[in-house]
VOMI-340958 format. One record per residue (C-alpha): residue in three letters; y, x, z. Coordinates in steps of 0.05 Angstrom, whole numbers, plus 32768, in hexadecimal, padded with zeros to 4 digits. Layout:
! VOMI-340958
alaYXZ ...
This chain:
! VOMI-340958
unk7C5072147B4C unk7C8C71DC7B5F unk7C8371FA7BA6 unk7C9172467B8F unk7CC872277B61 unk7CEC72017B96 unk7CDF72487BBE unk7D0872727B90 unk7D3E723F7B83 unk7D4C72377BD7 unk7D4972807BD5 unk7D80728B7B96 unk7DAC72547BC7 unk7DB372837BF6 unk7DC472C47BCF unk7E0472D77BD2 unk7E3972BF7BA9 unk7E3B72F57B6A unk7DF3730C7B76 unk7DD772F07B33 unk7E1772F67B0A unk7E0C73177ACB unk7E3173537AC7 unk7E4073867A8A unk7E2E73CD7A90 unk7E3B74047A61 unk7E1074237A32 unk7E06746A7A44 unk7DCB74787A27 unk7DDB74C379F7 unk7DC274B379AD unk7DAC750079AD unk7D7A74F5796E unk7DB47508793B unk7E027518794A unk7E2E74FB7910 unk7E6A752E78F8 unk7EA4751078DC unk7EA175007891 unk7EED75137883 unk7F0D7544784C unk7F227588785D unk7F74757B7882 unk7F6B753B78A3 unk7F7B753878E9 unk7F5E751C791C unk7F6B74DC793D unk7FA674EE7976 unk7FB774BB79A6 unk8001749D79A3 unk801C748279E5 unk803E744F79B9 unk7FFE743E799E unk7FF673F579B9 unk7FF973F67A08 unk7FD173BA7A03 unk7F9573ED7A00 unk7FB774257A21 unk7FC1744A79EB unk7F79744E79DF unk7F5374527995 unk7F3174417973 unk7F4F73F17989 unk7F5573AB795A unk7F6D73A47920 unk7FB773C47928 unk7FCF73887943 unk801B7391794F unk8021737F7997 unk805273457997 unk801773237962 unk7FDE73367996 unk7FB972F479AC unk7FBD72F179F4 unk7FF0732179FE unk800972FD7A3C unk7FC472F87A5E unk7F9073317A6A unk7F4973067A4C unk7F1173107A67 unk7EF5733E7A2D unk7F12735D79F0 unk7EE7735B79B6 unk7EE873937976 unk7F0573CB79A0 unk7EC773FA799C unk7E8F73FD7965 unk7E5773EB796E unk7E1774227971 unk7DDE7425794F unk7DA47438797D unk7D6574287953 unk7D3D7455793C unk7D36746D78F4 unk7D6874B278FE unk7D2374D878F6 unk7CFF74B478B8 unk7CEF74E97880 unk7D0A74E67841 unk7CEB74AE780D unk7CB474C777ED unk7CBD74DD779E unk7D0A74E077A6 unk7D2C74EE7767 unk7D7474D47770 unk7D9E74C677AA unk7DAA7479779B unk7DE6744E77AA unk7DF174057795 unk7E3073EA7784 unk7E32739B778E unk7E6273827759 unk7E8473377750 unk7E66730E770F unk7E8B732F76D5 unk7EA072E476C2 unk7EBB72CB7709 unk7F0672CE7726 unk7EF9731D7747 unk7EDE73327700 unk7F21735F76EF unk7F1D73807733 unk7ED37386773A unk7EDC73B376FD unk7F0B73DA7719 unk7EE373E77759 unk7EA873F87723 unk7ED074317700 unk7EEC744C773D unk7EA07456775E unk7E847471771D unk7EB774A27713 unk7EA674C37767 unk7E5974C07750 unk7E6B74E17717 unk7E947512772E unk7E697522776B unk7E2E7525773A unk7E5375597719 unk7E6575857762 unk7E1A7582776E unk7DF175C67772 unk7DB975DA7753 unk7D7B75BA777A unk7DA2758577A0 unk7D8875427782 unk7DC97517775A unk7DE474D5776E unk7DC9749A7746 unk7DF9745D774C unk7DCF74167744 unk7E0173E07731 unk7DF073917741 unk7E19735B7731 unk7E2573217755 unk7E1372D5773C unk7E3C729F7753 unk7E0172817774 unk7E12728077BD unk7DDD72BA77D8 unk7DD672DA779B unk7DF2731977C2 unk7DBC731577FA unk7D89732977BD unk7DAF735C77A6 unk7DB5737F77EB unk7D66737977EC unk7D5C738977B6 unk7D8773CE77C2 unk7D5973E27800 unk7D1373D577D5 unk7D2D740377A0 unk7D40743677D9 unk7D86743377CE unk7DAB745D780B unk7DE7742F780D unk7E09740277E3 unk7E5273EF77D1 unk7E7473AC77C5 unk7E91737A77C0 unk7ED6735D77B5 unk7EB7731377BE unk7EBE7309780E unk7E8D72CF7808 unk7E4F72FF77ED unk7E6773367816 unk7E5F73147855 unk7E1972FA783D unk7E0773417822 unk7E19735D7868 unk7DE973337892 unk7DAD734B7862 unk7DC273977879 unk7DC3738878BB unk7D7D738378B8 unk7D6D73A6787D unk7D9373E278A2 unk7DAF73F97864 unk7E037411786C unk7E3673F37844 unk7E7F73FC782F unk7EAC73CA781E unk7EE273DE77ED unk7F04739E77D9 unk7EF373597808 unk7F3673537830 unk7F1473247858 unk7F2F732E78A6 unk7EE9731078BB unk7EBF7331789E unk7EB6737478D1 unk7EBC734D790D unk7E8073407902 unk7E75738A7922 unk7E33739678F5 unk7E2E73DE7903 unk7E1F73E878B8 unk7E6473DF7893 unk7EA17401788E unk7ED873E67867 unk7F18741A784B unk7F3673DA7824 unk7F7473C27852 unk7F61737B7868 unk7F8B733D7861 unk7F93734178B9 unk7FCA737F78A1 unk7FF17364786A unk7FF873237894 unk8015734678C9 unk80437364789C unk80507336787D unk8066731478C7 unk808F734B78DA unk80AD734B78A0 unk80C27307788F unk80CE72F078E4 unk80EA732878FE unk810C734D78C3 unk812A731A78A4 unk812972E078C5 unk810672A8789F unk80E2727C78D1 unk80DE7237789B unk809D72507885 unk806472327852 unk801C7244783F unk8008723377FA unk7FB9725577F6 unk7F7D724B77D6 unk7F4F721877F1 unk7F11725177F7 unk7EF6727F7826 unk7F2572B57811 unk7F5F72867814 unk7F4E7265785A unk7F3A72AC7873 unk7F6A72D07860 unk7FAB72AC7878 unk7F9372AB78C0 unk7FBB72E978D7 unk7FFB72D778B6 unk7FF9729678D0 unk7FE472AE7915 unk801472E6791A unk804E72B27901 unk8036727C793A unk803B72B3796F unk807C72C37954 unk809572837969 unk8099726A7927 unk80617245790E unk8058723478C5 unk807071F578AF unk803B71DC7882 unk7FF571FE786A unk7FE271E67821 unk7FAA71F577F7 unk7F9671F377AF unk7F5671F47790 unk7F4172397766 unk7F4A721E771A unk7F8671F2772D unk7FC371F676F6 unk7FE671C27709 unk800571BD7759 unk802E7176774E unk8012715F7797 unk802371A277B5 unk806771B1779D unk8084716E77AA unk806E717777EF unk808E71C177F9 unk80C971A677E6 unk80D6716D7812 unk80C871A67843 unk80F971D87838 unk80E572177845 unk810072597842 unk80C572767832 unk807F726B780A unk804A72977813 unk8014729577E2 unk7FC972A777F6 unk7F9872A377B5 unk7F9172C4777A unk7FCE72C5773F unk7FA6729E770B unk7FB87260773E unk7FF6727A7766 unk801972967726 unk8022724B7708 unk80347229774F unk806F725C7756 unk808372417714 unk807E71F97721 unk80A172007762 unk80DF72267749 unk80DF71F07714 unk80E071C27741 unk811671DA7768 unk80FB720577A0 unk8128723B77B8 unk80F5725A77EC unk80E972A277E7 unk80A372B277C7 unk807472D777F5 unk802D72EE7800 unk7FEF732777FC unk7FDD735877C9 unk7FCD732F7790 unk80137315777D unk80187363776D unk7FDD73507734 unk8006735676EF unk7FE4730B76E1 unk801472E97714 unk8055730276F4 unk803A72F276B5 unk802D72A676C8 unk8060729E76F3 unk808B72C076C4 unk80BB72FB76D0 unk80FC72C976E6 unk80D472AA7720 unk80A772E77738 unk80F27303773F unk80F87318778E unk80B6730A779A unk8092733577D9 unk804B734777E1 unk8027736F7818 unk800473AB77F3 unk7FD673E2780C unk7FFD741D77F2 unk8034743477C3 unk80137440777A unk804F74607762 unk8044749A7795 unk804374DF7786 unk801574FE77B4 unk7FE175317792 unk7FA5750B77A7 unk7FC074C57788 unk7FDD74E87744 unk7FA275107738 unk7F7074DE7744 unk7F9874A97715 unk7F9E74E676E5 unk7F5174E376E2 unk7F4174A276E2 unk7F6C749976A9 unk7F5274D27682 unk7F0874B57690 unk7F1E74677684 unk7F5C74697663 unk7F7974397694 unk7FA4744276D5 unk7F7C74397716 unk7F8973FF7741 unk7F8A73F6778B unk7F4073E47784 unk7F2D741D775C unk7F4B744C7790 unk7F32742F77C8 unk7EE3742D77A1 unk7EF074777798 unk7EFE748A77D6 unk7ECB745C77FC unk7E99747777CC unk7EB474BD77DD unk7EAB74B77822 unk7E5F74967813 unk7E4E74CB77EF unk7E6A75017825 unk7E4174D77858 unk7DF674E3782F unk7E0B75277821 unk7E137539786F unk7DD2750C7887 unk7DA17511784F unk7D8374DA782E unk7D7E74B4786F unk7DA2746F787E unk7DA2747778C2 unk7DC674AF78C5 unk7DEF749B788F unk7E00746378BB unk7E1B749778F2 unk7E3F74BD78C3 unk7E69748978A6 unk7E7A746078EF unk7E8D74A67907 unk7EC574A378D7 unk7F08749C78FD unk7F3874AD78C8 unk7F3F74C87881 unk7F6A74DA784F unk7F4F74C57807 unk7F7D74B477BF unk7F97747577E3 unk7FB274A3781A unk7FAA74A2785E unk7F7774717883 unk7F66746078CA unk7F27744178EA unk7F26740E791F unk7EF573F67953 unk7EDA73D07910 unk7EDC740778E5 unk7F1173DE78BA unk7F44740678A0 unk7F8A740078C0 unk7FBA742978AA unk7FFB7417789A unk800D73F07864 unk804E73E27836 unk806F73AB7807 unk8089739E77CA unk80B5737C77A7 unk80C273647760 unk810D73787747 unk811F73807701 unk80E2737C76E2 unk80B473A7770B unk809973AF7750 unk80BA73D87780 unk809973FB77C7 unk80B873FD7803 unk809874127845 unk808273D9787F unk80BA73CC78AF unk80C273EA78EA unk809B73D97925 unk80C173AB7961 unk80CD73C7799D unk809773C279CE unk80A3738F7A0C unk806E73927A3A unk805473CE7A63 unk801773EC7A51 unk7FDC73D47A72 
């Protein structure tokens, strides 16, 4: 045996250099067992190329993220490899299982944060906005075609609860499931589907980390916190010059997460932030934190948690002199942080926000129109965006049966759609990454404006 190994190994010396290099082919293999259609309403159009579209892929799509080329890591180099560009396929088998036996309902679960924990208020919303597209699908159905049944879980703040709850889904036959605005049990509720095979959409977790994991079971319409950073970026670098920049965030997950792409996309901006501080969820008082901002200076503070914490630190900081602009994501739009803060300093305050909620489109009106009928509330961003994830769940069982497989190819076939929250389009990640806007608060009320306008391209395409 040592003489045969001492063989091969003189006999690898002399191969040529290259011989044994690994080397990545492409899968061509046809997945012929079942052809996915698009599961998009009547009017949307299909995905054109743009020749502005990012010459960093040549124009290509679906590509990463909608990274704005002068915040595109390595945009000097050409790396090796490119991850997120492409989904990922599915080529188990399962496309041609029958039917559960017994089948009654068409089941979906709906993972849902613990009704006493910091998501609570927006987990609700998410709630309403899924049981009002089960019920009104329920209500389209003809006679002999079995109803949706929506299973609802809620989380524990037991780290893994969620894991159970995703098992728990595919014992009871559940088709797919929904959920959940807590990035922490999403990400551990994703790596039960994964082998549980079971598809699932997030509506809520703006966690940028979360699909690059490129589990070939999620799709997320909820835009992640990678967008509003970058415009956030654009916004604040290029638009209006403020490069004396500070991060006050939460010291969590979403917090740490979260931040990454606006502090990124400042850094490659040539501006790096000055200082990155954190506060625990819980905190009220932010003595430490403020005294330490202002021997800074900034121009700018961009807050990264949720208002129950960042309402009281833009308080404390005004009253402690800082003059810094007040920046940061969606959740400064939550009425909670004007409320703490109080009206005076929430006064110029900017936020990133998914879409306008004062628009008057016909989707967005009538949907708020019935959700306030059925609830007697006004929908939220989260309640649109359950709806129309749920929406395009439910489009995806109707067209494949009561089969997750082809469930699964039905909803990662999904390029773009147009749903109440308006227009959305998939990337390589099947993250949603449509445009975005801002808002600010003047007077007394927030006010939408539309993201600024994109620089200039410098390099050639390549």
């Amino acid at each position: 045996m040592k003489k045969l190994f001492l063989v091969l190994t003189g006999l690898l010396a002399l191969a040529p250099a290259g011989w044994c290099a690994y080397e990545e082919k492409e899968d061509t293999t046809p997945n012929t067992n079942f052809i996915a259609e698009s599961v998009v309403p009547a009017g949307t159009r299909p995905v054109q190329k743009s020749e502005g579209d990012y010459p960093f892929y040549g124009g290509n799509y679906p590509f990463y993220g909608n990274v704005p080329e002068e915040m595109l890591p390595y945009r000097n180099i050409e790396p090796y490899y490119r991850y997120w560009l492409t989904r990922l396929n599915f080529y188990g088998p399962g496309r041609d299982y029958s039917a559960p036996p017994d089948l009654k309902t068409l089941r979906v679960g709906l993972l849902s944060p613990p009704p006493y924990g910091p998501e609570a208020v927006r987990g609700e919303m998410s709630k309403k906005g899924v049981m009002l597209a089960i019920e009104e699908a329920n209500a389209a159905r003809q006679p002999g075609e079995l109803p949706f049944e929506l299973v609802e879980k809620a989380d524990s703040p037991q780290w893994g609860s969620a894991a159970n709850i995703a098992v728990e889904f595919a014992d009871t036959n559940a088709l797919a499931f929904i959920g959940t605005v807590d990035g922490d049990a999403t990400h551990v509720a994703l790596r039960v589907v994964l082998k549980t095979e079971m598809f699932m959409v997030n509506c809520s977790d703006p966690d940028p980390s979360l699909t690059e994991t490129q589990i070939p079971w999620l799709l997320r319409d909820f835009p992640d916190n990678r967008q509003q950073g970058y415009l956030l970026a654009r916004l604040m670098v290029e638009e209006r010059g403020l490069t004396k920049i500070v991060v006050f965030r939460g010291n969590s997950r979403p917090g740490r997460m979260g931040v990454r792409p606006f502090v990124d996309a400042v850094r490659r901006l040539g501006h790096p932030v000055l200082q990155e501080i954190n506060f625990k969820e819980g905190d009220r008082t932010f003595d430490t934190q403020v005294a330490v901002i202002k021997q800074a200076n900034p121009e700018a503070v961009v807050f990264w948690g949720n208002p129950a914490e960042t309402g009281p630190a833009a308080a404390q900081l005004r009253a402690a002199g800082v003059k810094a602009a007040f920046y940061g994501f969606d959740r400064l739009v939550d009425p909670d942080f004007v409320e703490l803060a109080g009206p005076a300093v929430a006064e110029g305050t900017t936020a990133a926000y998914p879409f306008d909620p004062d628009k008057t489109d016909p989707a967005w009106t009538n949907f708020v129109a019935r959700f306030q009928k059925h609830y007697g509330m006004i929908p939220d961003i989260y309640a649109g965006y359950a709806y129309d994830g749920a929406q395009m769940l439910l489009a995806a069982i109707q067209k494949a049966g009561p089969n997750r497989y082809r469930i699964q190819d039905q909803m990662r076939a999904i390029n773009e759609y147009n749903g109440v929250c308006g227009y959305m389009r998939f990337d390589g990640r099947s993250d949603n990454i449509a445009p975005i806007v801002y808002a600010e608060y003047r007077q007394g009320c927030w006010h939408y404006f539309p993201p600024p306008k994109a620089k200039l391209p410098q390099t050639a395409a390549k």
